[in-house]
N, C-alpha and C positions, 0 to 999 in steps of 0.2 A: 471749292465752296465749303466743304464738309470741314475742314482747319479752319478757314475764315470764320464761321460760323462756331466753333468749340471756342476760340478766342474771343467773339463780342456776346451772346448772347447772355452769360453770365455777367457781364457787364452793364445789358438794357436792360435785363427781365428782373422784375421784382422777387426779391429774394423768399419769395412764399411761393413761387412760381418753378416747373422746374420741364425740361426738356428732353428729345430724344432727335438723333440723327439718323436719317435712313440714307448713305448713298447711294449711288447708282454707278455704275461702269461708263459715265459719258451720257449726251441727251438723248442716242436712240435705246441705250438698256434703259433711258427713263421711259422714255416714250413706248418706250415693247411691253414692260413690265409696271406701268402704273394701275393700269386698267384693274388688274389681277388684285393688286395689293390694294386699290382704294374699296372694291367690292368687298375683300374679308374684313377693314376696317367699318364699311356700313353696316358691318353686321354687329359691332360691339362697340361701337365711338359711344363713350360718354359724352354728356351734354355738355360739359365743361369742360373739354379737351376738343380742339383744334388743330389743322395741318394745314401746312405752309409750302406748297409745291416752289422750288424755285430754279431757273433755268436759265441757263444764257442764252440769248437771243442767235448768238453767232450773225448768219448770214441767213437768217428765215427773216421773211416778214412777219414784226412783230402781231397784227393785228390776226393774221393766221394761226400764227403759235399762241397765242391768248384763245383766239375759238378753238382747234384743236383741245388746247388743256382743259377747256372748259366744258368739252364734250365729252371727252375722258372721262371725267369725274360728275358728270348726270346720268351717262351711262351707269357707272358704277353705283350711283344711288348716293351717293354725295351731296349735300348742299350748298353750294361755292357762294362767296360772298358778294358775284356779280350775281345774283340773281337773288337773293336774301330780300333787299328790300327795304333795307336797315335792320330784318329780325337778327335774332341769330345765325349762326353760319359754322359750317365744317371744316371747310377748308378756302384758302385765298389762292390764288394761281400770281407768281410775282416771276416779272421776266428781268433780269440783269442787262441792259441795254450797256454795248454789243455785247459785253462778256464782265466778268465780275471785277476786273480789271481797272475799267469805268469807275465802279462804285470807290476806287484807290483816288484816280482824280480830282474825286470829287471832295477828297479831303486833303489835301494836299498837306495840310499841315502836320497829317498825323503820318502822311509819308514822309515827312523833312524829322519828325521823331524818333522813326527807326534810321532814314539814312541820309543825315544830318549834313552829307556831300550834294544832296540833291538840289538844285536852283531853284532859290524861292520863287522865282519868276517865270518856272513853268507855264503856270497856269494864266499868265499872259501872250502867251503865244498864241498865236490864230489856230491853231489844229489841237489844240489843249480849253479853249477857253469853256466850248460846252461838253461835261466828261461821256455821257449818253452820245454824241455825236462827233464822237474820232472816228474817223474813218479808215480803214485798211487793217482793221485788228487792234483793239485795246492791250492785248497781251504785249504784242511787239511794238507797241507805238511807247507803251510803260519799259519793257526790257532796253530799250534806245535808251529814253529817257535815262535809268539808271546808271548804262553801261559810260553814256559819256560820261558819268560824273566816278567813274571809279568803282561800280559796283558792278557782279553778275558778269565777267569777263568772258565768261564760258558758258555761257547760257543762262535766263531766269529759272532762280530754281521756284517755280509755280508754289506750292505747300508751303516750302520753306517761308516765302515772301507772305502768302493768306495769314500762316499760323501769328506772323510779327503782325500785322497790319487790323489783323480782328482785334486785337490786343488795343489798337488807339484809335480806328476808325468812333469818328463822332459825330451822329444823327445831327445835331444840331448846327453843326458847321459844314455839314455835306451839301453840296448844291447837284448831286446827281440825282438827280427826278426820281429814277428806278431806283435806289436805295432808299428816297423817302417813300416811297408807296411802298416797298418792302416793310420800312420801320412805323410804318401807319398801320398797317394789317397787323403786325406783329405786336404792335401794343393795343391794339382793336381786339387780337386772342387773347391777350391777357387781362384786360378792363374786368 
C-alpha cells in the first residue's frame, strides 16, 4: 500500500497540498499499534491536517473492521469522519475491499499501461467483472491473471507491481467502490 500510495498521491493531491506515510508491519502491527499512535497525534493534530487509516479487508468482515477502526480512534480521542456530521473531521477509516489488489481491477486500463500483454477482456470475465468482489484472494486471482499473459513467472513481486500501478491508477475510470470512497475522503482532506 505504502508504494502504491508514494506513486499516486502526488498525482491526485493538489500541488499546495503535501503528505506523510506511516506503515505498519501488516494489519495486526496496524491494529496493535494505532491506538497508541492516534492518542499522541490527538494531542497536536492541527485543524487542517487529516489522517487517512487504510486497510485490507483480507478475510474480516468488513462491517466489523470498519467498527473496530472506528473505535480505535474515539478511543484515542479522534474525530473520524463517520461520526463528523458533515463538520470537519481527523481522520477517515477506508477499507481496500478484499485487498489493494482489487483497487488494480478496477482500472484495468492503467494495468494494460504497465503490462501491455495483459488481455483487455479481463475484466469481462464473470470472476473479474466486480473488482471489490473476486473471491479467493485479489492478490492471487491478479498474479494468475498476469502470469498467463507472460508476466511475474516466479511469483508477484507485490511493491514492485504497487510502486508501477500507483503511477497510472485513475479515480475517474476506477469502477472499485473502495478505491472511490478512499478517493472521496481523500479529496474531502484536501477541500
Amino acid at each position: 500500500m505504502e508504494a502504491f500510495l508514494r506513486g499516486l498521491l502526488p498525482r491526485v493531491l493538489p500541488g499546495n497540498r503535501t503528505f506523510d506515510l506511516h506503515a505498519f508491519q501488516g494489519k495486526s502491527d496496524l491494529l496493535g499499534k494505532l491506538g497508541a499512535r492516534l492518542r499522541g497525534y490527538a494531542r497536536w493534530l492541527p485543524d487542517n491536517w487529516s489522517i487517512i487509516v487504510v486497510v485490507d479487508r483480507d478475510g474480516d468482515d468488513c462491517v466489523q473492521l470498519k467498527q473496530h477502526l472506528e473505535r480505535i480512534a474515539r478511543q484515542s480521542g479522534v474525530r473520524t469522519r463517520s461520526v463528523s456530521g458533515g463538520s470537519p473531521w481527523q481522520l477517515a477509516n477506508r477499507i481496500a475491499i478484499e485487498e489493494l489488489e482489487a483497487w488494480y481491477f478496477g482500472d484495468w486500463q492503467a494495468v494494460r499501461e504497465v503490462y501491455p500483454k495483459a488481455s483487455p477482456t479481463v475484466r469481462n470475465q464473470h470472476g473479474y467483472r466486480d473488482p471489490d468482489g473476486i473471491a479467493g484472494g485479489t492478490w492471487e486471482a491478479f498474479e494468475r491473471v498476469l502470469q498467463r499473459h507472460g508476466y511475474f513467472k516466479q511469483g508477484l513481486r507485490k511493491v514492485e507491481v504497487a510502486r508501477a500501478l500507483g503511477m497510472y491508477i485513475d479515480w475517474r475510470r476506477s469502477d472499485s467502490p473502495s478505491f472511490r470512497h478512499f478517493h472521496e475522503a481523500l479529496m474531502e482532506a484536501v477541500a
